[in-house]
N, C-alpha and C positions, 0 to 999 in steps of 0.2 A: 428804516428797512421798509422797502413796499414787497407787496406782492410778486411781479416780476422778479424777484429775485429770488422768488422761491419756488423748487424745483416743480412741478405740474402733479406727480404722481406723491408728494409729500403733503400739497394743497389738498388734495384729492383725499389721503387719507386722514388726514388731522382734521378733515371734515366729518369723517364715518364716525369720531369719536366724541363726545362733547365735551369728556371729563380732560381729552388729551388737549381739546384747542382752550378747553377754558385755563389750564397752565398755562400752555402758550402763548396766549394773550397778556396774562399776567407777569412774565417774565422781560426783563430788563433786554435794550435794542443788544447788551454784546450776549447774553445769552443765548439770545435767539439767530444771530449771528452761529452761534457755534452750532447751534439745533443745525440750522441750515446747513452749513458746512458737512455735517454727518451724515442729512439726506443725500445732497452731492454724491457723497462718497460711496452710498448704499449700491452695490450692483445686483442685490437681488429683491424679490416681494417683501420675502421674509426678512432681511437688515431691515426693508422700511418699517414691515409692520415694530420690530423690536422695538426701532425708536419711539413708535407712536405708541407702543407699551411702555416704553420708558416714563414719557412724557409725561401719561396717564397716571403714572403711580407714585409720582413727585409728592412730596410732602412739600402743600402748600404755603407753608413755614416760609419756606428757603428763600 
């Protein structure tokens, strides 16, 4: 997965967060696949921010 393939305003926010891009980063390429796919999908502020809430609150476990 590169960059390009992820959506500009989802880049943008999984930036604002540390705790959300330091998941991110740690999460296997189909996960993040699916991350992505959810931004896509997001038609408003608020979906995106949820996912980057999401992301954030991941039990590092997993």
């Amino acid at each position: 997965m590169n960059e390009q393939d992820m959506p500009i305003g989802f880049g943008f926010s999984l930036a604002m967060n540390e705790e959300a891009m330091n998941h991110f980063a740690g999460m296997n390429d189909q996960e993040k696949r699916q991350v992505v796919e959810a931004a896509r999908q997001a038609q408003t502020k608020e979906q995106m921010d949820q996912i980057i809430k999401d992301i954030a609150h991941l039990d590092p476990l997993n």
